[in-house]
Each structure stands twice: as structure tokens, then as C-alpha cells.
C-alpha positions as CSV (number, residue, x, y, z in Angstrom):
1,X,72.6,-35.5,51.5
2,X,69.7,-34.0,49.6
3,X,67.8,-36.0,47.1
4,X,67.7,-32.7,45.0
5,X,70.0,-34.6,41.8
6,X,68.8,-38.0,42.0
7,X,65.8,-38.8,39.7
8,X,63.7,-42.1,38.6
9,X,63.9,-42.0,34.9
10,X,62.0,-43.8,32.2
11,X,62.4,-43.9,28.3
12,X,60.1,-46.0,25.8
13,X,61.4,-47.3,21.9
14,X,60.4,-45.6,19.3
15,X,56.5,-47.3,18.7
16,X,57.6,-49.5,21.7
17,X,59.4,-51.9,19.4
18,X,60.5,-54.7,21.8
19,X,64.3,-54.2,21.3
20,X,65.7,-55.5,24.8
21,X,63.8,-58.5,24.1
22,X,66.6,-60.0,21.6
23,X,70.3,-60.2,23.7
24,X,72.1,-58.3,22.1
25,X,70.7,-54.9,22.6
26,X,70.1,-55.6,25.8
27,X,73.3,-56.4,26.4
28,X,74.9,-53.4,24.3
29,X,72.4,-51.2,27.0
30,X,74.0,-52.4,29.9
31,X,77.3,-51.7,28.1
32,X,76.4,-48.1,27.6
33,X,75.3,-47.5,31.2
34,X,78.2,-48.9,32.4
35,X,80.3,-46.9,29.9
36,X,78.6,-43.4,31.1
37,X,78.9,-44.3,34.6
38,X,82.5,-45.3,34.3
39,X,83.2,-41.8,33.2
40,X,81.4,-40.4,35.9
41,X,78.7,-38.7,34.0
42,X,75.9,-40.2,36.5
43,X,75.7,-42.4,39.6
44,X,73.4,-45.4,38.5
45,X,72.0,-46.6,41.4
46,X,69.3,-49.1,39.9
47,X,68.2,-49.9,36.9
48,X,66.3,-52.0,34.4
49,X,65.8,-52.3,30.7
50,X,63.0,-53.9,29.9
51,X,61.5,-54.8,26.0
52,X,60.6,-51.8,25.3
53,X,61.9,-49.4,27.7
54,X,64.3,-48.4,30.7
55,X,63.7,-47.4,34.0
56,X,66.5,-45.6,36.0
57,X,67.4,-44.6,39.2
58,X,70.1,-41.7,38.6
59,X,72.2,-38.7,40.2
60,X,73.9,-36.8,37.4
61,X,77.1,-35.4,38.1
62,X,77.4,-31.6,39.3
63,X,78.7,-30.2,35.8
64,X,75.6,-33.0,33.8
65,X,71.9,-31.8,33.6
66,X,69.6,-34.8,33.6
67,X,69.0,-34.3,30.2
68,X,72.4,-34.2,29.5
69,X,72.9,-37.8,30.6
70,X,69.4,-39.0,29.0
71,X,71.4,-37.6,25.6
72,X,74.4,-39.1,26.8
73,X,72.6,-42.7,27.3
74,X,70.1,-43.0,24.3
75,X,72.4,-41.4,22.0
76,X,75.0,-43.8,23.1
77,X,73.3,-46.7,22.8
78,X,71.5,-45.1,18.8
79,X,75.3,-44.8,17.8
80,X,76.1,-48.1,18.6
81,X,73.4,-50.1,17.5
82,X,72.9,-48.8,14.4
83,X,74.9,-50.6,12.4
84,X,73.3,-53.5,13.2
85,X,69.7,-52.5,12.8
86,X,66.4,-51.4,10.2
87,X,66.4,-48.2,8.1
88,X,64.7,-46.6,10.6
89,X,67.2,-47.6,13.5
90,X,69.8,-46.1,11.0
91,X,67.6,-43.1,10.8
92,X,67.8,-42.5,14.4
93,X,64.4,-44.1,15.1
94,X,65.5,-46.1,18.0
95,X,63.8,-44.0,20.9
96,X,60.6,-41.7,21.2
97,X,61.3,-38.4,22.4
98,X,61.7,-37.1,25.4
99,X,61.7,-39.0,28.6
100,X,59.7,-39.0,31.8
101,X,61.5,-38.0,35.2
102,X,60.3,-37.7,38.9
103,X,62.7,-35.7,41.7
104,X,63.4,-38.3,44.5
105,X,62.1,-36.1,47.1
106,X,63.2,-38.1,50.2
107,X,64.7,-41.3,51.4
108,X,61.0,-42.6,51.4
109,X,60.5,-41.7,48.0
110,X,63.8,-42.8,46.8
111,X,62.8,-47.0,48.6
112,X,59.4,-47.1,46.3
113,X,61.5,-45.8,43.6
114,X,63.8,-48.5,43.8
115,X,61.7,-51.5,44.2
116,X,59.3,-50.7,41.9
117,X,62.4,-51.0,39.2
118,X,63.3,-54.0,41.0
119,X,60.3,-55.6,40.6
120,X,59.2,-54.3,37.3
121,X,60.5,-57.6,35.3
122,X,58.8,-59.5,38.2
123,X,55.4,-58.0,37.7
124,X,55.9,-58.0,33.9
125,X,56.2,-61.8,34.3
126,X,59.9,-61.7,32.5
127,X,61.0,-63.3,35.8
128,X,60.3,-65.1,39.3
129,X,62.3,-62.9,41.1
130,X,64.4,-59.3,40.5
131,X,67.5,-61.1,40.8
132,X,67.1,-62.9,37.8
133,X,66.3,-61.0,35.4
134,X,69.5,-60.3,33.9
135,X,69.0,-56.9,32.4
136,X,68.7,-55.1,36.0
137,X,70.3,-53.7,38.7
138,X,69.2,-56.4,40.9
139,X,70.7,-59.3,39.0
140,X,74.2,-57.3,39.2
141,X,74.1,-57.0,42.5
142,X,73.7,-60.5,43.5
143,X,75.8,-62.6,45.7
144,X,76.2,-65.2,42.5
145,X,78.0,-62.1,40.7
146,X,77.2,-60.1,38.1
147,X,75.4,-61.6,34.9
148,X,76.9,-58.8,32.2
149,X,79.6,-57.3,34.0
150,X,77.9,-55.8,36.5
151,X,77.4,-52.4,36.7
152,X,77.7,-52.6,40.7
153,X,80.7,-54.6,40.6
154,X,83.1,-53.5,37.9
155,X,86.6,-53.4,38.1
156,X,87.7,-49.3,39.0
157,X,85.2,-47.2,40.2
158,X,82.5,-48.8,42.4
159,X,79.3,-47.8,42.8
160,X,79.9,-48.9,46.5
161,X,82.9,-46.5,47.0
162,X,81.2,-43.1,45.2
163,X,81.6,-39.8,47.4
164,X,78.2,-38.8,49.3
165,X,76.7,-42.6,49.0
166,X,76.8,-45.5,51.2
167,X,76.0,-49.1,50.6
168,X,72.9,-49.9,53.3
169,X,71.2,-53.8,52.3
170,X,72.1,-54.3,49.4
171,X,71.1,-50.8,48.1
172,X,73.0,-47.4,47.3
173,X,71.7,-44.6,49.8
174,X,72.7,-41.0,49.6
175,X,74.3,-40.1,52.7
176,X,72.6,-37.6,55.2
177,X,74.3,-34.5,56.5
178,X,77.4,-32.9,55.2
């Protein structure tokens, strides 16, 4: 399968406010990934929020343009939290604009992708290793069982079981060929 749709992602707060640092919004993330991906808007294939921002491994679906499910997620997570937040939160302050991509271009590409996500709380000193940081792919994924719910693991659609991807140690691949 062509890498063509899959795409390493990343999206600061707005002034890098360390929001994920508290659990709740952290938690309300990984809720709104999992909600998105439920509805098959995207196939998340790794992930992890960090303080201040998110890193993501993503295909959209055919009929979703990647900035469609950026929209989709930060959007999501704005309406949600801002209840529970500042003025400016409730303003729609939550996020600064845009976000940066990069086009997996092959399978190569796609491995550095995925451990640098993987890692990123390691390097950041947030944990010893990925698998327990709890805000990540990598602690979802973990023999011990999902931490939040898991966005690997959920009950319905599994991430293991979506069409054109296979499950290859302990990682989602997009299949080759047809």
C-alpha cells in the first residue's frame, strides 16, 4: 500500500500553555482521538500528547483531507474543554494555528516517524520508557493493557483489524501491494 495518505502530524497550544500536563485534558485528548477514530475519520496509528503539543501518526479516510481531521481533532477537543477552562480557552484560544505535517514517503520513513513519537516523552524526560507514559500510543499498546482505554484496544473497531493495515511487532504497517 502506498504511504501517499498517512502523515506525521504535530500541533502546539496556543503560547505553548502546558495543558496535557494536568490529567484531565490529557485524558479528554485521548478521548477525542479515540472518538474520531471510532467513527472512522482517520487510522491513528501512534500517537502522543505531550504538555504542550501532539504528535500523530495518521491516515485520513478516503472522503477526510488531513486538514479535515486536524479540524476534526482540535476542534473536538476546544468544544469539549471549554467549559472547564480560562476566558481565553472559552474564546477558542486553546491551539495556535495551523499544524505542521510530513508525507510518510516509505516504510523507512514511516519506522523513524514512529519511534521518534514513541520516544518523544522518553527524551522529554516525562518518562523512563515509551510504554509508560500514559498519554501515548505506546502505553496503549502494552501487554499490561491500556492505561485510558486504549486507543489500540477498544472494544469494536480495532486498529489491528483496519482494511489495508497489518499488525507487524507491535506496530501498525500499511500493507504492500493490492
Amino acid at each position: 500500500m502506498p504511504f501517499d495518505r498517512t502523515f506525521f502530524i504535530t500541533t502546539v497550544t496556543w503560547q505553548r500553555t502546558p495543558l496535557f500536563r494536568h490529567t484531565q485534558p490529557a485524558e479528554l485528548m485521548v478521548d477525542v482521538l479515540e472518538h474520531y477514530r471510532e467513527q472512522k475519520k482517520y487510522a491513528l496509528h501512534e500517537f502522543v500528547i505531550m504538555p504542550d503539543h501532539l504528535h500523530l501518526l495518521l491516515t485520513p479516510a478516503a472522503d477526510i483531507s488531513l486538514e479535515r481531521a486536524v479540524q476534526l481533532i482540535k476542534g473536538g477537543f476546544s468544544y469539549r474543554i471549554g467549559k472547564d477552562m480560562s476566558a481565553n480557552a472559552k474564546r477558542g484560544l486553546v491551539w495556535q494555528e495551523s499544524f505542521t505535517n510530513h508525507r510518510i514517503r516509505d516504510e523507512q520513513d514511516y519506522k523513524h516517524h514512529a519511534e521518534y513519537i514513541r520516544m518523544n516523552p522518553v527524551r522529554a524526560r516525562l518518562a523512563g520508557t515509551p510504554e509508560l507514559y500514559p498519554y501515548s500510543s505506546a502505553a496503549c499498546g502494552t501487554a499490561a493493557g491500556p492505561s485510558h482505554g486504549g486507543l489500540i484496544s477498544t472494544p469494536g473497531l480495532h486498529v489491528r483489524e483496519l482494511p489495508g493495515f497489518t499488525w507487524k511487532s507491535g506496530h501498525l504497517w500499511p500493507r504492500r501491494g493490492s
